[in-house]
PANUFI-408656 format. One record per residue (C-alpha): residue in three letters; x, y, z. Coordinates in steps of 0.05 Angstrom, whole numbers, plus 32768, in hexadecimal, padded with zeros to 4 digits. Last residue first. Example, Ala and Ser with C-alpha at 12.3 -4.5 7.8 and 13.67 -1.06 7.14 Angstrom:
<nodes>
SER81117FEB808F ALA80F67FA6809C 
</nodes>
This chain:
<nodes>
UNK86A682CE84B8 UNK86B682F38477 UNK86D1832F8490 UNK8709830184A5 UNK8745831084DD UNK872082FA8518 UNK870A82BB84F4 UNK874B82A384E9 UNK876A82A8849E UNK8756826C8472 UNK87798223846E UNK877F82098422 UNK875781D8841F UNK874F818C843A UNK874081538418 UNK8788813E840C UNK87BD8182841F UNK879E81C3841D UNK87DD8203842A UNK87D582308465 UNK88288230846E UNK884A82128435 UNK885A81CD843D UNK889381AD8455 UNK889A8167845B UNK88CE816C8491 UNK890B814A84A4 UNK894181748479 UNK891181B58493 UNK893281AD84D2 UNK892881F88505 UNK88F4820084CC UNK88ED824384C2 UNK88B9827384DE UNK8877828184A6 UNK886082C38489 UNK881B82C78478 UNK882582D98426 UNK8842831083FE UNK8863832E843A UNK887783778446 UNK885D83828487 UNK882983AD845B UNK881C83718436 UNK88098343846B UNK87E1837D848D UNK87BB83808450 UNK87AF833A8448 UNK877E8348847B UNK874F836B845A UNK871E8331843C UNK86EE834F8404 UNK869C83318411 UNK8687830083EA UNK86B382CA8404 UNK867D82A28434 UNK865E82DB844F UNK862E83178442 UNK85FA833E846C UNK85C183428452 UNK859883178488 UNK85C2833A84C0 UNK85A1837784AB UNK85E383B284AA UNK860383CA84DC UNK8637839184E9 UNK8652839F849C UNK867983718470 UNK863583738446 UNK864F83C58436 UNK868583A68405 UNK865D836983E9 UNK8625839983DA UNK865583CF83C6 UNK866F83A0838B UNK862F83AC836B UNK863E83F4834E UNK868583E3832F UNK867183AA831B UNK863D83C382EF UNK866F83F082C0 UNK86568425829B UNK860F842C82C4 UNK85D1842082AC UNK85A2843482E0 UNK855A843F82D6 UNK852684548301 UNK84DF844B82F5 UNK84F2841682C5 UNK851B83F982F5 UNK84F283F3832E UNK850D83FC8374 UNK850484418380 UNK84C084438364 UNK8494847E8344 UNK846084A7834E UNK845684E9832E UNK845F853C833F UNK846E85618309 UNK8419857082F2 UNK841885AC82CA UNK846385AD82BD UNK8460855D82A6 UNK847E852882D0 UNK84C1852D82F5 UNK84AE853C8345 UNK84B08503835F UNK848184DE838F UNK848B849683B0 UNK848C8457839E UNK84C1842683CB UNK84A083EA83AA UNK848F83C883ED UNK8482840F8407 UNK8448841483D7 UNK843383D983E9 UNK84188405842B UNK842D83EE8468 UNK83FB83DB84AF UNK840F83C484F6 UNK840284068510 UNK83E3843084DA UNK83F1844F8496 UNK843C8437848A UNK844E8449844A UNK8416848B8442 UNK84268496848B UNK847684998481 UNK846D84D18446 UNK849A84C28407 UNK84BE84FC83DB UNK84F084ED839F UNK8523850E837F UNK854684E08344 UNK851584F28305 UNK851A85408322 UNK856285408319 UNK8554852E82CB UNK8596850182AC UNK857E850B825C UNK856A854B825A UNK859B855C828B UNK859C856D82D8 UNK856985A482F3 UNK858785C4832C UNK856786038336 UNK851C85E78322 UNK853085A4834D UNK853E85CC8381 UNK84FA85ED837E UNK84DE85B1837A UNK84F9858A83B4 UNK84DF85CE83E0 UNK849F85CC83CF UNK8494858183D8 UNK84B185888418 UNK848A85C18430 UNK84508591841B UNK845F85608443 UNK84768587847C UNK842F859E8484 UNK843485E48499 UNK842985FF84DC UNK83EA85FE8511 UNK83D285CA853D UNK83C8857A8544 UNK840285568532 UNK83F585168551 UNK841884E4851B UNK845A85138524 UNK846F852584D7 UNK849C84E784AD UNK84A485078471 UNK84DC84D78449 UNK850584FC8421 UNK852484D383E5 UNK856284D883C1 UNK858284B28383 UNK85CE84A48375 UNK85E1846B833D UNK862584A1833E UNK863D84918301 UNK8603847E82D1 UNK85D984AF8302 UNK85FF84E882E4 UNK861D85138320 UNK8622855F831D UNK85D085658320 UNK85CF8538834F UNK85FC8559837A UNK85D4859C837C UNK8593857E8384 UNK85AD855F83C7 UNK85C4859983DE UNK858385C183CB UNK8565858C83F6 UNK8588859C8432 UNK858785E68426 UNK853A85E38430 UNK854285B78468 UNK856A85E78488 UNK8537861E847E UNK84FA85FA848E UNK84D885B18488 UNK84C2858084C0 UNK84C8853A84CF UNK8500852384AC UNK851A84ED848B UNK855384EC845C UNK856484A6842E UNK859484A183F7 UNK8586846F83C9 UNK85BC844E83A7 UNK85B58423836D UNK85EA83EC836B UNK85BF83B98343 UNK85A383958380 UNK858783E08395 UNK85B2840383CA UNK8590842583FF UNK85B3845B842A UNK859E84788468 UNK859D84BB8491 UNK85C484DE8452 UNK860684F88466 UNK8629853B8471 UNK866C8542848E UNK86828571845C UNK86CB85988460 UNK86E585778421 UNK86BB854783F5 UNK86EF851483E1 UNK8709851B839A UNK86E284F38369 UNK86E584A48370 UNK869684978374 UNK86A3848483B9 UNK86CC84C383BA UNK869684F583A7 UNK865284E883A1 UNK863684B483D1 UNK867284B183F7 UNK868684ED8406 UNK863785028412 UNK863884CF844D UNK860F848D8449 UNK863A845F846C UNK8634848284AE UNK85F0848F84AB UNK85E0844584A2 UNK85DD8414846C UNK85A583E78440 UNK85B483B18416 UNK85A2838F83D6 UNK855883A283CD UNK8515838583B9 UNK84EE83A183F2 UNK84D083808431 UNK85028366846F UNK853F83A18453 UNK850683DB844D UNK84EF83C6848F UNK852E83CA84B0 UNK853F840B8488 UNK84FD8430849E UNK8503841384EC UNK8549843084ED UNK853B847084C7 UNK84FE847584FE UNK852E846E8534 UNK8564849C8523 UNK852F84DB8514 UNK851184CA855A UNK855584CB8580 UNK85778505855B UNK85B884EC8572 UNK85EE84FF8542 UNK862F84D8853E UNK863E84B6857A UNK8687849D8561 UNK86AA845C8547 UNK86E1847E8520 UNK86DE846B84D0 UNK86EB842E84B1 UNK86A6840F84A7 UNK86A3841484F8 UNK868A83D28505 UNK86A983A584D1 UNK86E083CD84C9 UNK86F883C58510 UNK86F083728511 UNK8715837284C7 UNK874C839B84E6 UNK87558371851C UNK873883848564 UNK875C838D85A3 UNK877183D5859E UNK872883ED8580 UNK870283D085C5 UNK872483FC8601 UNK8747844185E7 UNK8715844885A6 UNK86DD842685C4 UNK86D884498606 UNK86E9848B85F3 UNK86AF84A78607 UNK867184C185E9 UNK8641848785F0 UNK8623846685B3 UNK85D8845A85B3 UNK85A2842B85CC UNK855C843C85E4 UNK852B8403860B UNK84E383FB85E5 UNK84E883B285FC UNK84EC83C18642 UNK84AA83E78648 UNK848F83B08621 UNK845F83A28654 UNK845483E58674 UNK847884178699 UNK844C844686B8 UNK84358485868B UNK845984C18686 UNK848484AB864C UNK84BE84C78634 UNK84E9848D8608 UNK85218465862E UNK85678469862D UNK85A484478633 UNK85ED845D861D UNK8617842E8600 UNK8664841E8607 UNK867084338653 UNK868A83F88661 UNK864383E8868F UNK862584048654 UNK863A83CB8626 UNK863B839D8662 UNK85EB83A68663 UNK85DF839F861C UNK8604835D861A UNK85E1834D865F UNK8596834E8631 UNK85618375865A UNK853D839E8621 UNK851E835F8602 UNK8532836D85C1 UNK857F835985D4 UNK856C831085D6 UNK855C83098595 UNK85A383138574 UNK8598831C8534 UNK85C3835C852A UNK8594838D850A UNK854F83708522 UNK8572836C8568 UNK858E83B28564 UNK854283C5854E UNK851B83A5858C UNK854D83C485BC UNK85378402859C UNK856E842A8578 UNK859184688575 UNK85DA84778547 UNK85CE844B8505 UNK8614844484F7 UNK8636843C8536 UNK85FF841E8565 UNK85F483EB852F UNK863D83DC852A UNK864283D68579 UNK861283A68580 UNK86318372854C UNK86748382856C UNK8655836485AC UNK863C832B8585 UNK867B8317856B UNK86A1832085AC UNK866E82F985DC UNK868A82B785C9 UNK86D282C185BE UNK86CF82E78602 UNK86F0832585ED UNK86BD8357860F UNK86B9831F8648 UNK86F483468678 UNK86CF83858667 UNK868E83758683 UNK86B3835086BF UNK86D8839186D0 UNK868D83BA86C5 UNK8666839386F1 UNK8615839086D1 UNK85E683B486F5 UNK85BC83CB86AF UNK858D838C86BD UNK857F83A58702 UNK856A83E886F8 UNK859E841A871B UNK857F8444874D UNK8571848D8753 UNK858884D0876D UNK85B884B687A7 UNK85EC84DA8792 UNK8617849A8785 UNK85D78486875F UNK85DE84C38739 UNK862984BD8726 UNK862F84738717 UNK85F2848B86E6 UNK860C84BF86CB UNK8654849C86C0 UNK862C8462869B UNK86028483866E UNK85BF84948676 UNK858784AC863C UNK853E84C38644 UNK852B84C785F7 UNK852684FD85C9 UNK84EC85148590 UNK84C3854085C4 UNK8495852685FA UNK846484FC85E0 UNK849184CE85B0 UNK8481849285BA UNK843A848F85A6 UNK843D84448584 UNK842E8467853B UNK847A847D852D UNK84A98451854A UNK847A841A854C UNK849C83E28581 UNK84A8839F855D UNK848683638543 UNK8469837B8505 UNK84B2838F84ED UNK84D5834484F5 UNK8504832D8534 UNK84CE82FA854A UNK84CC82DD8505 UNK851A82D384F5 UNK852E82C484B5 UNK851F8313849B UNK8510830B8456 UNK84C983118469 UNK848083038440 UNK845083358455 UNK840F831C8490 UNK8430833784C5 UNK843A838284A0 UNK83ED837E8495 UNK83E2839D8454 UNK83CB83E5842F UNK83BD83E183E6 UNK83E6841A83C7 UNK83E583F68384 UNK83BC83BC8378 UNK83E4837E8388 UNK842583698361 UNK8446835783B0 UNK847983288395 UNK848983488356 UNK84C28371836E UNK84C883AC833C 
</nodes>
């Protein structure tokens, strides 16, 4: 357990006040938007969204007018996209939008560290939509625009073809798999609230708690949690993926589903879960799971609480699917409610700094306890080989999705693009002949001579940039 916040337990704190591993103060958690206690949300879980052909087609029909910041020209928007200086931090964009599907203009700046974009009215955000890259929306609100109307501006992916017919033919393969993870840039689900709040939980979990790297939806799928990223036969026929992922410094990953509601198909959700677990021994898999409650803040009337539908539900699974004496499902299920972490606006429970939450492995008279994600007593992992678990930091740090804080550089992360020199059937950058090598002091191509080293691929070409 992080020993930086050894307070009494449960103690609640000012998030402003908490020290940050984000570098950048004005793109930290107590600055932005409250996804959950801000009153966002009063009409349904979706935002208001446009994308580009919709609106060329309504203010052709005379329904409406483009705001100004969004009237960006489309031929010069895609005559920049390779710009040397706007590339990187276009790509940057478009690997949040990717994984982590909708986000404020507040969170894609958290994500990407590039401040401008919080403001709502940044020209990269403008061209991206203007190409017909992003969509744009806003959240329901039947009150005037106010002061930070602009900052609380919706991001996601837009379904065209745009990137794969446009952007993916002029980037390397280093530049693709850096934003897509190597998989088809797509618009995945859009459950706008649901997408938001797992945003906000991992940015804050990546600023406070003593881990190695958070990931997206799209690097979280079941396949890769607990079949082929283990090095099992791929999971065949399921798309299914956890919202998030967490992975501890020591490989541990923590699978992360939040919902706001429990029923039928959450019900089989969680036996799912159960069921994998109970197949996979944490020394080889390092895979736990927690459900994070996080029920509308002005839930007035009627119906169950989903926290303890949840609770019901996680063990009842865990009865069916009980593990081993020694490997316990119910040691690595784990339930967490968003207003026992984050109590008020502004406000976060140490709790959350310790990721402690309920579980449902203590005593039959009493199974539910608490216990923390991040502490290695709580939960141990002692896996056969340690490498094997860690390397994923380095692997997943490549990443434009993730924090820009973890994000990793200067050699730690694996370079691809000697594979194109090998699959061209080269064992090394391939160099023309000398038209007069009798006159030359040749020297192999990329090779250090005095002070100088050995010359490294071009930046385009490096996941270490």
């Amino acid at each position: 357990m992080s020993v930086a916040y050894a307070t009494a337990p449960g103690r609640n704190v000012r998030m402003a006040g908490l020290p940050s591993a984000c570098p950048a103060p004005e793109l930290r958690a107590h600055t932005r938007l409250d996804p959950y206690w801000d009153g966002v949300w009063s009409l349904g879980a979706q935002g208001s969204w446009v994308s580009e052909d919709i609106a060329r087609r309504q203010v052709a029909a005379g329904l409406g007018h483009l705001p100004a910041h969004l009237a960006a020209d489309a031929d010069r928007a895609w005559s920049r996209m390779f710009d040397p200086v706007v590339l990187e931090r276009r790509l940057d964009l478009l690997g949040v939008l990717d994984s982590w599907r909708t986000v404020t203009s507040e969170q894609i700046a958290a994500f990407t560290g590039h401040g401008k974009v919080a403001s709502g009215r940044s020209i990269d955000m403008a061209e991206l939509f203007q190409t017909g890259l992003a969509d744009v929306g806003i959240f329901t609100n039947a009150l005037l625009g106010g002061r930070n109307a602009d900052r609380a501006s919706l991001y996601r992916p837009s379904r065209t073809n745009a990137f794969r017919d446009r952007v993916e033919p002029q980037l390397s393969y280093a530049e693709w798999l850096s934003v897509t993870g190597g998989s088809p840039f797509e618009s995945g689900g859009q459950f706008d609230r649901h997408n938001i709040l797992t945003a906000e939980l991992a940015l804050r979990a990546a600023e406070w708690c003593d881990l190695g790297m958070v990931v997206g939806e799209k690097t979280s799928s079941v396949d890769l949690l607990g079949h082929s990223g283990l090095g099992l036969p791929p999971a065949i026929g399921s798309q299914r993926a956890a919202d998030a992922t967490f992975i501890r410094p020591d490989g541990v990953r923590i699978a992360v589903e939040v919902t706001a509601s429990a029923g039928a198909s959450f019900d089989r959700k969680v036996r799912r879960w159960a069921e994998l677990l109970d197949t996979r021994r944490m020394r080889d898999s390092g895979l736990v799971v927690v459900f994070v409650v996080a029920e509308r803040p002005d839930k007035k009337i009627g119906g169950r609480d989903a926290r303890s539908s949840v609770l019901k539900a996680v063990a009842s699974a865990v009865r069916d699917y009980p593990g081993v004496s020694f490997d316990r499902t119910a040691s690595r299920m784990f339930v967490a409610d968003w207003r026992e972490w984050f109590p008020s606006q502004g406000m976060v429970s140490e709790d959350f700094l310790t990721l402690t939450c309920d579980r449902p492995s203590g005593p039959a008279i009493e199974p539910w306890e608490r216990a923390s994600l991040v502490d290695v007593f709580d939960v141990p992992f002692e896996p056969a080989d340690d490498a094997a678990f860690t390397a994923v930091l380095d692997q997943v740090g490549a990443l434009r999705s993730v924090p820009f804080w973890m994000r990793r550089g200067a050699g730690r992360s694996p370079e691809v693009w000697p594979i194109a020199v090998t699959e061209a059937g080269f064992d090394r950058i391939p160099v023309p002949p000398l038209t007069r090598p009798e006159s030359s002091a040749f020297k192999p191509f990329g090779e250090g001579t005095g002070a100088a080293g050995d010359v490294r691929a071009p930046r385009r070409l490096r996941m270490n940039r």
